[in-house]
N, C-alpha and C positions, 0 to 999 in steps of 0.2 A: 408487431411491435414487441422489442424485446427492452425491460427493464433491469437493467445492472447495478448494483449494489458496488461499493466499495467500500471495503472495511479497512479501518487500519486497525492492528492486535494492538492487542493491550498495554500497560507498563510492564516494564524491567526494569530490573536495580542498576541497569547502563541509559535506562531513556532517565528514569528518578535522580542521575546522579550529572546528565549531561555529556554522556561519552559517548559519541560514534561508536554503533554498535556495528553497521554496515551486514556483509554475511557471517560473522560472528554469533555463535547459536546459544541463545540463553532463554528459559524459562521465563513467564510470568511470575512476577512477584506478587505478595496480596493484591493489591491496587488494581494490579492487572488482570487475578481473577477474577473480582469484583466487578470490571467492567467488562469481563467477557460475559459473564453471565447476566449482568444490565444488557448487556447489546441484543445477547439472546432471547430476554425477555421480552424487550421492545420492537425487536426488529421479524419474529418468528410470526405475530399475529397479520405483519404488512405484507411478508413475500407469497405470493400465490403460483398457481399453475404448476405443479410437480419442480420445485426448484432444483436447482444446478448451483453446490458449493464446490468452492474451488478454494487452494490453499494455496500461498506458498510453505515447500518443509519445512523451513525454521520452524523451531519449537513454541516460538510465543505466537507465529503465526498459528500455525496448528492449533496449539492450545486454545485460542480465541476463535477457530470454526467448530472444531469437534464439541462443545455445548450447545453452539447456534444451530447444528447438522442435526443434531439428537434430538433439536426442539423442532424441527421439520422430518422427525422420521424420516432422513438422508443420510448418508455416508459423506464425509467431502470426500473431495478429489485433490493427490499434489499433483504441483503441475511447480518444477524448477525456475520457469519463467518467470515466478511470481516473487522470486525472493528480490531481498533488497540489493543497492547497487553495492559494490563492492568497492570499502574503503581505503583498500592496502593496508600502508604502514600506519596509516590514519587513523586505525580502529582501536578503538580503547582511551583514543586520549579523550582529557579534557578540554574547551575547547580555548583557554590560556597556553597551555601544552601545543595546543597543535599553532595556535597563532604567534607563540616565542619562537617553535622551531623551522618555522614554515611562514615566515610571515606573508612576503609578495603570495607564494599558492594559496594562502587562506584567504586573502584578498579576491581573489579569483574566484576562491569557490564561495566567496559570500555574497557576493555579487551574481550568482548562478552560472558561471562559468566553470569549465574545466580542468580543475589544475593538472598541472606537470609533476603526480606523485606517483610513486612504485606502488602497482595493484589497486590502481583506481579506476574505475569504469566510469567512462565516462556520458553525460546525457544523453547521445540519440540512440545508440545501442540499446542502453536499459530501458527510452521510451518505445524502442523497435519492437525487443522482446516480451512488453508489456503490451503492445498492441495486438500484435500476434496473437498472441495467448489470448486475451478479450475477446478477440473477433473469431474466433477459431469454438470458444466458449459457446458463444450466443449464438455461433453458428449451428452449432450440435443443438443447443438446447430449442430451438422454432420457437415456442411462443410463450414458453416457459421461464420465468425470473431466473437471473443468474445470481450470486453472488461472490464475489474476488475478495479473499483476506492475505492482505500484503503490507508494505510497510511505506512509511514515512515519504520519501523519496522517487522509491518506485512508483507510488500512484500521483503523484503530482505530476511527473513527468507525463505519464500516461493522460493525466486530462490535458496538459497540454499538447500534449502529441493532437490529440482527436479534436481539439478546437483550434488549432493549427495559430497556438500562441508561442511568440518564442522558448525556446526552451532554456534558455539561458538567462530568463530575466527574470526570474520567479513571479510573474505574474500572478499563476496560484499559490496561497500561500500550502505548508502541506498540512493534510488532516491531524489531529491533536489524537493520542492512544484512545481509543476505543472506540473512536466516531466513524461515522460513516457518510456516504454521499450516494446519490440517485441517481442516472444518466438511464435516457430512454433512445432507443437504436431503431428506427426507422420513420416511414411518413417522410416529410418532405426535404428532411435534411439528415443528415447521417448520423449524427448522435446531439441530443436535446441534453442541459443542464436540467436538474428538478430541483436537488437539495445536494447542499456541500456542507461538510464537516459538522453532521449534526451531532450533539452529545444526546446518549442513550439515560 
């Protein structure tokens, strides 16, 4: 039985402000230190068995494992798969901005569809790449806790993917900056829900 951690990083002065950040690389802001190192606190006494962290590069990702890694005497690990989906032209607006210039496609993507924008990735790609990587994780690590620090989008899709809910209907809502969620990988079904979007 492998246990999986999902983290989403912390604030940014782009999650603070409301702007599709997507793969856009920005630091943790205060807020966002402050809940990396609550996460770290909280979350470093629960994970057992020689843990396995995992990042994606973005920097607020990174920033939000490397205290949690240091409080399990671990290194993480990047791993590209992890980063967020990619918003194109999309990234940076606000989301008045992006709904004046793009009305029908924001209709789309608010509803958890697809839209038709320049450099936008869309759902099953980013839940394919997101699976992958997970299962590829906990495969390496036997019996050992994993933990995934990734973002907003990317890991929703991803529980969707592994509980085989649409992906296009937002079913799960996504995790809120700094929280995390529990999924357990074997025994009778393939991956067990425990805890979603808890705040640290």
């Amino acid at each position: 039985m492998t246990r999986l951690y999902l983290v989403r990083h912390g604030q940014t002065d782009l999650n603070a402000a409301h702007r599709l950040q997507g793969q856009s690389d920005f630091p943790l802001n205060e807020t966002g230190q402050a809940q990396a190192t609550a996460l770290a606190d909280v979350l470093a006494p629960r994970i057992e068995k020689n843990p396995v962290v995992v990042t994606s590069p973005l920097q607020r990702a990174a920033m939000t494992a490397d205290p949690l890694a240091s409080a399990l005497g671990v290194t993480a690990h990047r791993d590209a798969r992890l980063m967020e989906r990619s918003y194109g032209i999309w990234e940076g607006l606000l989301p008045d901005e992006r709904r004046d210039a793009y009305p029908e496609e924001s209709a789309v993507w608010e509803a958890g569809g697809d839209p038709d924008v320049e450099g936008y990735e869309d759902n099953a790609p980013v839940a394919a790449r997101m699976v992958q990587a997970a299962e590829e994780w906990c495969d390496g690590a036997g019996d050992s806790d994993v933990v995934l620090v990734s973002h907003g989008s990317a890991l929703r899709l991803f529980v969707s993917a592994v509980f085989e809910v649409p992906l296009e209907g937002r079913v799960f809502r996504g995790q809120s900056n700094g929280r995390w969620s529990v999924l357990e990988r074997g025994g009778d079904v393939p991956w067990s829900l425990v805890r979603y979007n808890v705040a640290s």
